[in-house]
N, C-alpha and C positions, 0 to 999 in steps of 0.2 A: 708378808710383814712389810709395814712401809718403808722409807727410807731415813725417815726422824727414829722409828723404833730402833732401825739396824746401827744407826749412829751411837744411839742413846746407850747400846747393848757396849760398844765398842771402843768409847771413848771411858777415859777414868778419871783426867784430869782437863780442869776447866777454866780459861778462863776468862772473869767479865768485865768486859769493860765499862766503865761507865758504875759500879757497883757503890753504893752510898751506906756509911754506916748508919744512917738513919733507919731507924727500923719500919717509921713509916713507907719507907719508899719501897716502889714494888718489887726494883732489884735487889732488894734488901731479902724482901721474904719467900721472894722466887728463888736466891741465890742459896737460904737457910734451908730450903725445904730438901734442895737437889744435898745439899752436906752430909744433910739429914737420910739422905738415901744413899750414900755410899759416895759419893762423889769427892775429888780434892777441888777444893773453889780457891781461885789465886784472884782476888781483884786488882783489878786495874783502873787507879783513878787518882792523879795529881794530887786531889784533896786531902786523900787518906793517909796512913799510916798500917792501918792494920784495919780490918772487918771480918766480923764472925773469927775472930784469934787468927787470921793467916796473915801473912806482913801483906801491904799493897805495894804494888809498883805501877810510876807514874803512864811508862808506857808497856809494851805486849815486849818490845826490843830489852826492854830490862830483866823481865822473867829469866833468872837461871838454870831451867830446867825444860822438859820436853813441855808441851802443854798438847793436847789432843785436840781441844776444840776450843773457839773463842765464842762468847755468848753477848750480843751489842744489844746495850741499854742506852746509846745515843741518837739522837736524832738522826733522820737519811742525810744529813749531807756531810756529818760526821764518817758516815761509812767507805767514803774511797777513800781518804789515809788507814781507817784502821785491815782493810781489806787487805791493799798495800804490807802492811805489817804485819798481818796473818800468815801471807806469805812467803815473805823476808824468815819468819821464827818457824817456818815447816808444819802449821798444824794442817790436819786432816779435814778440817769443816767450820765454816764460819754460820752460826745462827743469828738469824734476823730477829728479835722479839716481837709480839704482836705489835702492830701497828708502824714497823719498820721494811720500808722496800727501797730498795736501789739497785734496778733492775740491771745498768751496767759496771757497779760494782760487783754482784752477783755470775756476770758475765764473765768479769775480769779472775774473781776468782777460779769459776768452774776449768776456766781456759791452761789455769796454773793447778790444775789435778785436785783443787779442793769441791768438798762435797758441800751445798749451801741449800739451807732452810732459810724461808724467809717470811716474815710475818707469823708467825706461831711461837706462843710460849712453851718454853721447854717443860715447865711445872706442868701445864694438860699433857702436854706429849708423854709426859714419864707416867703422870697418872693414869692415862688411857691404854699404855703398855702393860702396867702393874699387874692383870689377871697374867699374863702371858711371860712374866719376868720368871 
């Protein structure tokens, strides 16, 4: 089993930064779909107030609660504060989205005992697990 599967299996709550209630946007329907599959989605995005009915908070430091995994829908150079902040709040793994690399934020994570996918959508990852769920 890979190591996106074993995450995917292990994590229950999520959450993304970057998340837009626009339904156009892909974190929109990336974020709907993983809901849609069991998942708690907590966004994280200044702009918001709430998306997909869950409240937003502006940053990961605000989340009241445990969060397992963070899922970045920001640009790379967004990702060494949110890395930073991931583990400041203890989650278990930070996901890169497609098209997202920051090889020593990735670094900086692993090093602080978090598990990091990078450049892969979580939506094909959960998809391609689904016979094996």
């Amino acid at each position: 089993m890979s190591v996106a599967c074993e995450i995917l299996r292990r994590a229950k709550t999520i959450a993304v930064v970057g998340l837009s209630g626009q339904r156009w946007r892909p974190s929109y329907g990336v974020s709907e779909y993983m809901q849609s599959a069991g998942y708690r989605i907590v966004p994280v995005n200044p702009t918001e107030t709430e998306v997909l009915g869950e409240k937003a908070y502006a940053t990961l430091d605000e989340i009241p609660e445990p969060v397992d995994m963070v899922d970045i829908f920001r640009r790379p150079e967004h990702v060494p504060d949110i890395v930073d902040a991931a583990i400041r709040i203890g989650v278990k793994c930070v996901w890169m989205q497609e098209g997202i690399v920051h090889e020593e934020a990735a670094a900086k994570a692993r090093a602080a005992g978090l598990e990091v996918v990078m450049d892969r959508c979580i939506l094909k990852e959960h998809r391609r697990m689904l016979p094996s769920v």
